[in-house]
C-alpha positions in Angstrom: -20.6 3.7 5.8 -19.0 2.8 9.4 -17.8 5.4 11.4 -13.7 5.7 10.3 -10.8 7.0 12.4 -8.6 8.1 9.6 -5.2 8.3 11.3 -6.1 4.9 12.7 -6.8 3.3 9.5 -3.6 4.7 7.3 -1.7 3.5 10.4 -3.0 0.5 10.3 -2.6 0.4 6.6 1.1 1.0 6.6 2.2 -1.3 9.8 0.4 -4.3 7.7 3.7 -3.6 4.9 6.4 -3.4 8.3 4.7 -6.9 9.5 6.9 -9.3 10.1 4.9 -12.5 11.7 2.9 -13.8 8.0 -0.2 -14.8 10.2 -0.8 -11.5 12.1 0.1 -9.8 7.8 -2.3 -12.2 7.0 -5.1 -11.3 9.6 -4.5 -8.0 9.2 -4.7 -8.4 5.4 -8.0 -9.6 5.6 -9.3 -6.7 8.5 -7.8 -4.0 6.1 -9.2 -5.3 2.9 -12.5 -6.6 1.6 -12.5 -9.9 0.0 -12.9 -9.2 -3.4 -10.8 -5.6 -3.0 -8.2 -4.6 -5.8 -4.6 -3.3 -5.4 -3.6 -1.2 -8.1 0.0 0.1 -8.3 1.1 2.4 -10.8 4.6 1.5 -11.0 7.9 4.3 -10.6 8.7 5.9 -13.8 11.8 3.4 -14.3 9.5 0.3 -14.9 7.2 2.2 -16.8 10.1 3.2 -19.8 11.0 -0.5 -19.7 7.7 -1.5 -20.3 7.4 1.2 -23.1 11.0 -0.3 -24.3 8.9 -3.2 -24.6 6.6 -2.3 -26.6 3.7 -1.8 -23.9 2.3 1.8 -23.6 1.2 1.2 -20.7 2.0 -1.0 -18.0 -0.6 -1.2 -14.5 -0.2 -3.6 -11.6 -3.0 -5.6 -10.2 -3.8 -7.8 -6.7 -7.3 -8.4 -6.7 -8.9 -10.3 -3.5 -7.1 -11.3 0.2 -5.2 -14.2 -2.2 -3.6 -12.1 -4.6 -2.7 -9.1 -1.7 -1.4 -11.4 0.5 1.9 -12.7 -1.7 1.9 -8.3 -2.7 2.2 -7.0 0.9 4.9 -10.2 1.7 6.9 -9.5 -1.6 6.9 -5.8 -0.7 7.7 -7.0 2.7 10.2 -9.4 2.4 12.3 -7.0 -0.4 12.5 -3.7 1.6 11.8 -4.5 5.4 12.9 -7.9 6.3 16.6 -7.3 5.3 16.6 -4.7 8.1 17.2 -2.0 5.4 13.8 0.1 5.2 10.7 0.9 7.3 7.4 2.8 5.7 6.0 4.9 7.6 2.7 7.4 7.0 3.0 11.2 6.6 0.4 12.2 8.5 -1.2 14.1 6.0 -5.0 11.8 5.7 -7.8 13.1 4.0 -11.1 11.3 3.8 -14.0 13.0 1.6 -17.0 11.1 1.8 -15.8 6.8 1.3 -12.5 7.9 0.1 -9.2 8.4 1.6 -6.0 10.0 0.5 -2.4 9.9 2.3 1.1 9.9 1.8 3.9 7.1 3.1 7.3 7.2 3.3 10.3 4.3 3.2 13.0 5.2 5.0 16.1 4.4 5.9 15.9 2.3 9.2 19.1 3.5 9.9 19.1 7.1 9.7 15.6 7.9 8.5 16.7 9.1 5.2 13.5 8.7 3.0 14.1 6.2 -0.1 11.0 6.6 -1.7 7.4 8.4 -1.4 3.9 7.3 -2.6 0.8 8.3 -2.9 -2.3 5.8 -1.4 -6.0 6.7 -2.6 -8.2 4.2 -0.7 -11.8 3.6 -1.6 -13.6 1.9 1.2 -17.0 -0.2 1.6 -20.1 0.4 3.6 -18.1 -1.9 6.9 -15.3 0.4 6.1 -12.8 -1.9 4.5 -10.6 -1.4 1.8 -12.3 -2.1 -2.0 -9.7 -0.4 -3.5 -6.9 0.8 -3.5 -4.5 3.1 -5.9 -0.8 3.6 -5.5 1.1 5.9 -6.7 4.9 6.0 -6.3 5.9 9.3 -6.8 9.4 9.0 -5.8 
């Protein structure tokens, strides 16, 4: 596996979701992530009793490959950060153990750094060190 800076790579990571130009999110997309990599979100506790309301006992989301991240990481994008309201930001707490990497982000308040929400990121990277996939967690 390639060499990884750690801190440079959740950094990375998380300034890809505060992007605002699509081309450089989409370049960066495509550094960050292999081609064939898969997002998997488990959702906040609030769309999961829906979905059990529903009738689903279970409910997973899914981006797999640069086509299906790309729309993800501009929805995300374009619903907390472009109306000037949030900002994620990492913790600073990275772990890698062997081709896996754990960390912590934050979205917070852009005015007044309250934090909004926390999540939990568990990245499994590839022998050129990209992103094959990737687990979130939002915890709060």
């Amino acid at each position: 596996m390639a060499d990884i800076d750690v801190k440079d790579l959740t950094d990375r990571y998380v300034a890809v979701w505060n992007e605002p130009d699509p081309e450089r999110r989409r370049a960066a997309i495509r550094e960050l992530w292999s081609p064939d990599a898969v997002h998997v979100l488990r959702p906040p506790q609030e769309m999961r009793e829906a979905a059990e309301g529903l009738g689903f006992d279970r409910l997973v989301l899914e981006a797999r490959g640069h086509d299906a991240l790309e729309p993800r990481v501009t929805r995300a994008y374009e619903e907390f950060v472009a109306p000037g309201t949030f900002v994620f930001r990492p913790c600073g707490d990275a772990e890698q153990l062997h081709d896996v990497i754990k960390f912590h982000w934050e979205m917070t308040a852009r005015a007044g750094g309250d934090v909004a929400g926390v999540g939990l990121e568990i990245l499994m990277l590839g022998a050129d060190g990209r992103i094959v996939g990737d687990y979130q967690f939002i915890e709060r």
